[in-house]
C-alpha positions as CSV (number, residue, x, y, z in Angstrom):
1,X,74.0,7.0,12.1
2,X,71.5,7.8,15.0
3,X,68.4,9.4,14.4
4,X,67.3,12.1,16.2
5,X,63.7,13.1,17.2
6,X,62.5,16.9,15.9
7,X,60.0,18.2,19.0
8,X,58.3,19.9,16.1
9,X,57.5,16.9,13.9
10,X,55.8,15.2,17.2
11,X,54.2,18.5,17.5
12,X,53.0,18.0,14.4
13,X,51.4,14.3,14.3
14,X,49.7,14.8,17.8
15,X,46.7,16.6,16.1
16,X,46.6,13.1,13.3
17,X,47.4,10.7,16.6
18,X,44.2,12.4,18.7
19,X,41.8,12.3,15.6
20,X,42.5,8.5,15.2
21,X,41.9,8.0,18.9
22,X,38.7,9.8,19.0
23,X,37.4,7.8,15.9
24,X,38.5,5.3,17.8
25,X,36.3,6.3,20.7
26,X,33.3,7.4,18.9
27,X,33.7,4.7,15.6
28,X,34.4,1.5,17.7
29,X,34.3,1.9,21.8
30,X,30.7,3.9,21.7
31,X,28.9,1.5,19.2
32,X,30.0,-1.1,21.2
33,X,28.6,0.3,24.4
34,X,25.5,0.6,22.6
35,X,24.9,-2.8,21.6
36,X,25.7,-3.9,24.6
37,X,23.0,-1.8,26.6
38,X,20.4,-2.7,23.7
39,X,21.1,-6.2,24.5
40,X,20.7,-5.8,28.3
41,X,17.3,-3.6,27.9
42,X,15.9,-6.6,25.7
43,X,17.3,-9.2,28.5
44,X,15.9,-7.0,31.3
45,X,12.4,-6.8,29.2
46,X,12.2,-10.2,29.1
47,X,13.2,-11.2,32.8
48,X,10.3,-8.4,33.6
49,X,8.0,-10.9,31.5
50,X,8.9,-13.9,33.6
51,X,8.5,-12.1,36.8
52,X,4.8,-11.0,35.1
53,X,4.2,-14.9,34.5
54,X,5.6,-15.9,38.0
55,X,3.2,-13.1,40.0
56,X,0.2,-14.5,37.4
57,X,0.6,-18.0,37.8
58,X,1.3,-17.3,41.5
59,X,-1.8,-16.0,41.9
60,X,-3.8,-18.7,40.0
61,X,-2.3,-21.2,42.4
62,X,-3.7,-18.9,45.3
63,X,-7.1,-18.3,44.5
64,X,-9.7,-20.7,45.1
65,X,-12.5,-18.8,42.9
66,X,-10.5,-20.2,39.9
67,X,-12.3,-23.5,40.5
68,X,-14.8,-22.4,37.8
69,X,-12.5,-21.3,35.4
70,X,-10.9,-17.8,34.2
71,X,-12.7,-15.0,32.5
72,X,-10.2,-12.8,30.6
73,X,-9.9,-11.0,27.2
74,X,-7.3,-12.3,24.2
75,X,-5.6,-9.4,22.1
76,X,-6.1,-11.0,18.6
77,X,-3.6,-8.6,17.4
78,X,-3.9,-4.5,16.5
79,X,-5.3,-4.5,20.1
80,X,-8.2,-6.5,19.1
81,X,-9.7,-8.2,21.7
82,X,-11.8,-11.0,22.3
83,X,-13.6,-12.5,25.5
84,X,-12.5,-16.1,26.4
85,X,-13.3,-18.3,29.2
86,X,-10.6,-20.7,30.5
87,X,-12.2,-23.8,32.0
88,X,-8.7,-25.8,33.2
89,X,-6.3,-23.3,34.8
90,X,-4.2,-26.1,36.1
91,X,-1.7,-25.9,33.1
92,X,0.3,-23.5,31.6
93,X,2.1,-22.8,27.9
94,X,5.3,-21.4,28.3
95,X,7.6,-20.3,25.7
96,X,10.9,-21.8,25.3
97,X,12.6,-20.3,22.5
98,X,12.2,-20.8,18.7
99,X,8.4,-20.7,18.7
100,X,8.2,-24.0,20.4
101,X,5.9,-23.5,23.3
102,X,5.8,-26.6,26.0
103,X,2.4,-27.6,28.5
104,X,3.6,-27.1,32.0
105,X,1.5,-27.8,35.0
106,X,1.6,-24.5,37.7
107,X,3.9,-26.1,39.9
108,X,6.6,-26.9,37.4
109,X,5.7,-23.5,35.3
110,X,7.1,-21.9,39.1
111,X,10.7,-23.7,38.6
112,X,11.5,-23.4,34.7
113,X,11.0,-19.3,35.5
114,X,13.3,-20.1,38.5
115,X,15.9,-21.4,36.1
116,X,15.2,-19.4,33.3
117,X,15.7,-16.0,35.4
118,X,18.9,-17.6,36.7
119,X,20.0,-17.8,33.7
120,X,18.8,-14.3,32.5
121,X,20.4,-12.9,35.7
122,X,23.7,-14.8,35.1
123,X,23.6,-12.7,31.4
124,X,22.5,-9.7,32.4
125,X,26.0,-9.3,34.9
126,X,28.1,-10.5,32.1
127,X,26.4,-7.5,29.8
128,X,27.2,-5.1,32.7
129,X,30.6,-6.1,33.5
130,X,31.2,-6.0,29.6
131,X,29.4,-2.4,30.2
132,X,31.9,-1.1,32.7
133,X,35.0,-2.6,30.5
134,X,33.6,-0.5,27.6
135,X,33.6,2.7,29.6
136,X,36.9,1.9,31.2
137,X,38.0,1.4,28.0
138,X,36.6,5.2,26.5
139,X,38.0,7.0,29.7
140,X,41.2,5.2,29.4
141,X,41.2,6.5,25.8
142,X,39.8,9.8,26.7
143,X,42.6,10.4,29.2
144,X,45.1,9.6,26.5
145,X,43.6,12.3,24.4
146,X,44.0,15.0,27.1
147,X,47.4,14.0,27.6
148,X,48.3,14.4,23.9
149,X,46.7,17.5,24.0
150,X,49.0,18.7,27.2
151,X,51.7,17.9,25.5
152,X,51.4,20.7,22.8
């Protein structure tokens, strides 16, 4: 026995097949994208911190005034802040991950930000080529969509 296709029961299931693939597209493909940008702004903030450190410390190294020391104010947190004096500007605490934080002197501070923003740059292009997947992906889908509808 062969079975035959009816043009009105495919008429039929397009409406079912284009709901699935736009809770497809707004369930699964947008959430993604999401995530994915939230990721990259956090990686972006914290290469922008790095480059922060890198001008600072930069300009430590360059001016000679700092022989005395550094005047500046600490936020004690709520934006409470406190004058403190920094006789030794020769070294640096710098934050490697997990709350560990690790003496560095200026010149070696310079090239673990080096590395580190390697690194951060190296993630941040994975992120956006995982970025520009994702949107492939929801155009692909969205093209599918209009030709289910052209069908009808």
């Amino acid at each position: 026995m062969k079975a035959t296709m009816d043009p009105n029961n495919i008429n039929h299931q397009i409406p079912e097949k284009v709901l699935k693939f736009e809770e497809f597209v707004n369930n699964h493909l947008k959430e993604d994208l999401k995530k994915i940008h939230y990721k990259l702004d956090v990686l972006l903030g914290e290469m922008a911190e790095y480059i922060q450190l890198k001008n600072v410390i930069e300009s430590l190294q360059s001016d000679d005034a700092l022989k005395d020391g550094l005047k500046t104010q600490m936020d004690l947190g709520c934006n409470f802040y406190m004058q403190a004096h920094v006789s030794d500007v020769s070294r640096i605490l710098i934050d490697v991950g997990c709350g560990y934080f690790v003496q560095f002197t200026l010149d070696e501070a310079l090239k673990v930000i080096a590395k580190r923003l390697q690194l951060l740059e190296k993630q941040a292009d994975l992120l956006k080529e995982q970025s520009a997947t994702t949107k492939a992906h929801i155009k692909l889908v969205l093209h599918g969509i209009q030709e289910l509808h052209n069908i009808k």
